[in-house]
C-alpha positions in Angstrom: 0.0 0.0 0.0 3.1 2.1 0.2 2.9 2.5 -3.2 0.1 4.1 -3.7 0.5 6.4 -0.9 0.3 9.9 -1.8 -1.9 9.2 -5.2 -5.3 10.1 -5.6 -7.1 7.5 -7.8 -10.2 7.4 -9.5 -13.5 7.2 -7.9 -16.5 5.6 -8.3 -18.2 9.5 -9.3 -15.3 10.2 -11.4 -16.3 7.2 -13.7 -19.8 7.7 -13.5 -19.6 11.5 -14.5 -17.7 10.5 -17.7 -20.3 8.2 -18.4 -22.8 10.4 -18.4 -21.0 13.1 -20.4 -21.0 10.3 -22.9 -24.5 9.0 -22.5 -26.0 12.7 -23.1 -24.2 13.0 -26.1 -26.6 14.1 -29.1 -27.5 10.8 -31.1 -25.4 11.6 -33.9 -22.1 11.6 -31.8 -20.1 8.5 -32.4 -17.8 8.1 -29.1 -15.3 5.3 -30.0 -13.4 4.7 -27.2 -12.9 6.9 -23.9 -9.9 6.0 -21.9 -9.5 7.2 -18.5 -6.8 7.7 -16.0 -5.9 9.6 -13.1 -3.3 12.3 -13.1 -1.3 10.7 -10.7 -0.6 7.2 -12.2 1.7 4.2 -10.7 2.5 1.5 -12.7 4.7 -1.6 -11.3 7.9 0.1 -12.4 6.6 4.0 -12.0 4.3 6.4 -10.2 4.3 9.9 -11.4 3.7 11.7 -8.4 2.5 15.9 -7.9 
């Protein structure tokens, strides 16, 4: 848990506000893929920390 200590992940709102930003999207908007990621990322070799 050391690890992560310091980062501020992703929360359940976070997710379902970009959802909905997708879901209210006029019908004639297309979005492909959404990919999302906190600011603040650790991976098993790397955390980016602010």
């Amino acid at each position: 848990k050391s690890v992560y200590k310091g980062l501020r992940p992703l929360t359940a709102s976070d997710i379902a506000e970009a959802v909905y930003v997708c879901a209210s999207r006029p019908a004639h908007v297309n979005i492909h893929q959404l990919r999302i990621m906190p600011t603040a990322q650790a991976t098993a070799m790397l955390a980016h920390r602010r």
